[in-house]
N, C-alpha and C positions, 0 to 999 in steps of 0.2 A: 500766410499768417502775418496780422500785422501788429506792431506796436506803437503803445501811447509815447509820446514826446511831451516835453515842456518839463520845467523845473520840477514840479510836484513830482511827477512821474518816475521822473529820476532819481529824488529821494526816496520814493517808495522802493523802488528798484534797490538803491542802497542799503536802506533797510533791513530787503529780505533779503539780499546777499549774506549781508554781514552776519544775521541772526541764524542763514542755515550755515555759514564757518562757524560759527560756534557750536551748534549744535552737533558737525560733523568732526570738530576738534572734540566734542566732550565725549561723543558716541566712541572715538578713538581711542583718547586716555581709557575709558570702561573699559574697552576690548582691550588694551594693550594691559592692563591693569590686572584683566580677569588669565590673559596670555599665562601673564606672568606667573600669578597665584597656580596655576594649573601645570605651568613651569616647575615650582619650587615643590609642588607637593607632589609631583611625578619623581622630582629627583631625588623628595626623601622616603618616596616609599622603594625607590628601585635600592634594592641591596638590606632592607630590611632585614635583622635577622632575631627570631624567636628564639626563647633560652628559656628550656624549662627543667625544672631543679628537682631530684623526688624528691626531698625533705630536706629540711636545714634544721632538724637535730642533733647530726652528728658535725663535732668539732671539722670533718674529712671535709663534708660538703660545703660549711661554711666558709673555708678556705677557698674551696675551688670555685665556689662565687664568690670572696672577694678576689679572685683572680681574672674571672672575666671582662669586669671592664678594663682594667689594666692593658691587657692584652689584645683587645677590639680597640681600644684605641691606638696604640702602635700600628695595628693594621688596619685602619682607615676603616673598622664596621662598624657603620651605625644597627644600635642591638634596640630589639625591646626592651622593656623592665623585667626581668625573669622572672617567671611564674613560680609559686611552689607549689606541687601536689600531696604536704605533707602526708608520704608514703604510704596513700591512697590511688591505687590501679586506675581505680574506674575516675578520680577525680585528674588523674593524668591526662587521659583520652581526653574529658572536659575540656581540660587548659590548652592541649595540642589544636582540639579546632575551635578555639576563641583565639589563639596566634594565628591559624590559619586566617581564622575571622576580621584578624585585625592587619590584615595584610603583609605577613612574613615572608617573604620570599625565599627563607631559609629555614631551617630549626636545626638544637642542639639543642639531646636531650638525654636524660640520664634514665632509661628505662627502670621501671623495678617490675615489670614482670615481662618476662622473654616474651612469652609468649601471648599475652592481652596488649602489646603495644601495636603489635602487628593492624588494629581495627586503626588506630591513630596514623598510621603508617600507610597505609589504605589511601586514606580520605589527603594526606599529604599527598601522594602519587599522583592520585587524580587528579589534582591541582597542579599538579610540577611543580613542585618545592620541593626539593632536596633536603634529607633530613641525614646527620651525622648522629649515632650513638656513643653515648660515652658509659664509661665502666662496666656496662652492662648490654652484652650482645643480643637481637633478638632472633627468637627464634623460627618465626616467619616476618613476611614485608620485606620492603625496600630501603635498601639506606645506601648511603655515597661511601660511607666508613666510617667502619668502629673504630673507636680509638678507646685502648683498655689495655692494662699489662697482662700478662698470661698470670691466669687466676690459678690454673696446675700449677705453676713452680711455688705459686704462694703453698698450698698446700703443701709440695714436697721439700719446699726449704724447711717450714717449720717440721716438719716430721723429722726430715735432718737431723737438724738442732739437736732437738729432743733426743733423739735415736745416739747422737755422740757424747749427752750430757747425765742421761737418766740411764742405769744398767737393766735396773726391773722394774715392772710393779706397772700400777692402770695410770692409763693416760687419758684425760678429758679431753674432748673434742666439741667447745659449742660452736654451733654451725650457721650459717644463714639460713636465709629464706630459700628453700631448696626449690622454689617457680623459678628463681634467679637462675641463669645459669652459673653468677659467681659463685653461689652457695652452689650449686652440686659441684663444679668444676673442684673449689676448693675441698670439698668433703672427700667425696671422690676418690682425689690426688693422695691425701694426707691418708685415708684408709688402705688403698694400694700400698702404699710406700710404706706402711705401718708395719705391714706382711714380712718385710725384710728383717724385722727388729723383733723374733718369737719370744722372747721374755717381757714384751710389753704389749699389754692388756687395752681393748679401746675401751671406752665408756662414752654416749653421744648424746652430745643436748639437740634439737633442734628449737631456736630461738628465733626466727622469722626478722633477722637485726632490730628486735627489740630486748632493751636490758634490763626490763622489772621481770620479764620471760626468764631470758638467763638467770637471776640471781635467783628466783624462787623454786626453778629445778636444780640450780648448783648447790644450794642449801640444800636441799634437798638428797641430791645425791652423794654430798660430803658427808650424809650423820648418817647415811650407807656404808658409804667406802669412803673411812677417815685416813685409811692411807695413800689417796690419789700421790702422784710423782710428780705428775707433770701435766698441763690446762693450754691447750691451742685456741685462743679465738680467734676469730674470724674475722672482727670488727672492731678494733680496741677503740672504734670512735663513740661504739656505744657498748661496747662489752667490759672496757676498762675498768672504767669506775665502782660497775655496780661487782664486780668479780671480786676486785681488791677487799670491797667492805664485806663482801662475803667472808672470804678468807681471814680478815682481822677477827671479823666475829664469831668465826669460829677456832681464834687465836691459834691460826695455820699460816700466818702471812710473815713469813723469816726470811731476811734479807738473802739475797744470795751469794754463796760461800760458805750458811749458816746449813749443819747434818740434817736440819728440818726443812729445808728451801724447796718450795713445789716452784720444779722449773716453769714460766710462765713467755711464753712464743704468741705475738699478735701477729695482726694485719694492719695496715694505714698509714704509721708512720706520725702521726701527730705530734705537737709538742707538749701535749700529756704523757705520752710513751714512752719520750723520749726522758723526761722528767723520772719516769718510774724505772726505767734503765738506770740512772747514773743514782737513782736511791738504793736501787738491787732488788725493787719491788718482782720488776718482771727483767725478761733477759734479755730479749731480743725483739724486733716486730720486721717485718716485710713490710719498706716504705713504698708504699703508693704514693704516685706522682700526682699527684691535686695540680701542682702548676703546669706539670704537662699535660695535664687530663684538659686543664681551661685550652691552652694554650695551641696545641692541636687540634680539640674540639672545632675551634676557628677556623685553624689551618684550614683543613679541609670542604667546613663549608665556605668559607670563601672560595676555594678551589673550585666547587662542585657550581656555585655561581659562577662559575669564569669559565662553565665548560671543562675542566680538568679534568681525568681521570689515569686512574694507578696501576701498578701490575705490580704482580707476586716478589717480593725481594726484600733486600736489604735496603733501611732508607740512608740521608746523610743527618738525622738526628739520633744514631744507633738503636734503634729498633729496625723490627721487620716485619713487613706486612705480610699478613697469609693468608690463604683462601680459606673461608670457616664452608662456604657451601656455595656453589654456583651462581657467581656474582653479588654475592656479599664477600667483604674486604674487609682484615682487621689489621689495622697496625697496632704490634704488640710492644706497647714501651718497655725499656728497662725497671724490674723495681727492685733495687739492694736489699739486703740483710743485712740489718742496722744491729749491734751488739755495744756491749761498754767500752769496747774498742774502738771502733768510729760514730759514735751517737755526737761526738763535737765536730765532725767534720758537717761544713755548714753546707757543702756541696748534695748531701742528702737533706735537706729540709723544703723539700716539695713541697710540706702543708704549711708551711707559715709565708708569707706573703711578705717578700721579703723591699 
């Protein structure tokens, strides 16, 4: 092979040297460019984590989402935007594979029915993505761990209560959503334990935690049985309000202390409750942990990302995890029994967002 010589030749030569380093410098920046872009969007999709909410009508859940980002960002998780499936089954499953869809590599999520999350749960597995349940266990699928207080003690502290406050006479019981397992666990608990106390009568709503439900069977059953004694909800985040305006309107709503007080025992812990305790509206409630419920929600699927896994015991945040059914995991937080007595200690205010 040979080559042209002389001046011209060599500036041509120059030329096209110079013009393919450019063109190999520009080809580079691209690639290093496109490198990089494919760099940063590997890196924000690795540890994704999906957050799906069933409803944000109740004062409970709204707390425990604004609790989540608080709490993901202490622990370094990049979250989606949480979903809500305003306390729609089948629009849950929806929202579970549009997370999946949108590249989660985790979820936390608040089931409302035991046993239809299980198809959402499914379609999670087959992807490997680990899913954490919160407050509400299911009753088939896969999950890394539940994280939810023991929904029996709710039941049997409020029967307690009652059992040591009320001597006779019928005691109302509105109930959840008995798909949930909250609602049977809690229904359940509180009818068992009822057994011990033979001069006290049950009466039973089933209310599906919705409160225009409650208030137009408890209407209902008050211009029955106008002597009721004492009213267990389930749910004071949506059972409170519409109960109270029951009870005033059928001018039954006597502070407590007063010969006419229908003793009144929730669930949640909110700072409505809390508010109707220290007025003497109701007496007591069983607070659920909303910041625990965000807070370990995390925990664990962070965990479950990192490969982590648990065994049956005692943890060092005072709960204890326990086997619900072979390889499903629950850790059961603490939830107290809040009264007029400790309603101002700030150490039980799980649901306000402190």
């Amino acid at each position: 092979m040979s080559f042209a010589t002389g001046p011209r030749a060599v500036r041509r030569f120059m030329r096209s040297a110079l013009s393919l380093s450019v063109h190999l410098t520009m080809a580079s920046a691209v690639a290093g460019t496109a490198g990089l872009a494919f760099s940063t969007a590997a890196h924000a999709d690795a540890g994704k984590v999906g957050l799906g909410l069933p409803l944000l009508t109740s004062p409970f859940w709204q707390s425990y989402n604004n609790y989540l980002p608080k709490y993901a960002k202490d622990m370094g998780i990049d979250i989606l935007a949480p979903v809500n499936s305003n306390g729609d089954p089948v629009q849950q499953i929806t929202d579970m594979n549009n997370l999946l869809n949108l590249g989660a590599k985790g979820i936390v999520v608040g089931p409302l029915d035991s046993a239809a999350i299980s198809r959402a749960l499914d379609a999670a597995s087959a992807k490997n993505v680990p899913v954490v349940a919160v407050d509400v266990a299911p009753t088939q699928g896969k999950v890394a761990m539940v994280v939810r207080a023991d929904n029996h003690a709710y039941g049997e502290k409020a029967c307690k209560y009652i059992g040591e406050h009320v001597k006779s006479g019928k005691v109302v019981q509105i109930m959840g959503d008995l798909a949930s397992v909250n609602g049977r666990d809690r229904s359940e608990a509180f009818r068992a334990c009822l057994k011990n106390y033979p001069s006290l009568s049950l009466l039973e709503i089933p209310a599906s935690w919705k409160g225009d439900v409650a208030a137009t069977a408890l209407d209902s059953l008050l211009t029955a049985n106008p002597d009721v004694k004492a009213i267990y909800m389930q749910a004071g985040g949506v059972y409170l309000s519409p109960t109270l305006q029951t009870l005033r309107r059928k001018q039954m709503l006597f502070p407590a202390g007063d010969p006419k007080h229908v003793v009144i025992v929730s669930n949640d812990g909110i700072p409505q409750e809390f508010d109707a305790i220290r007025r003497g509206d109701i007496d007591a409630t069983i607070s659920q942990p909303a910041d625990s419920y965000a807070k370990y929600g995390l925990f664990y699927i962070k965990a479950a990302l990192a490969g982590q896994t648990f065994k049956p015991g005692p943890t060092d945040h005072g709960s204890t995890i326990i086997q619900l059914a072979p390889g499903i995991l629950e850790d059961q937080l603490p939830a107290p029994l809040v009264t007029k007595s400790n309603v101002d200690d700030k150490a039980l205010w799980g649901n306000t967002v402190k």
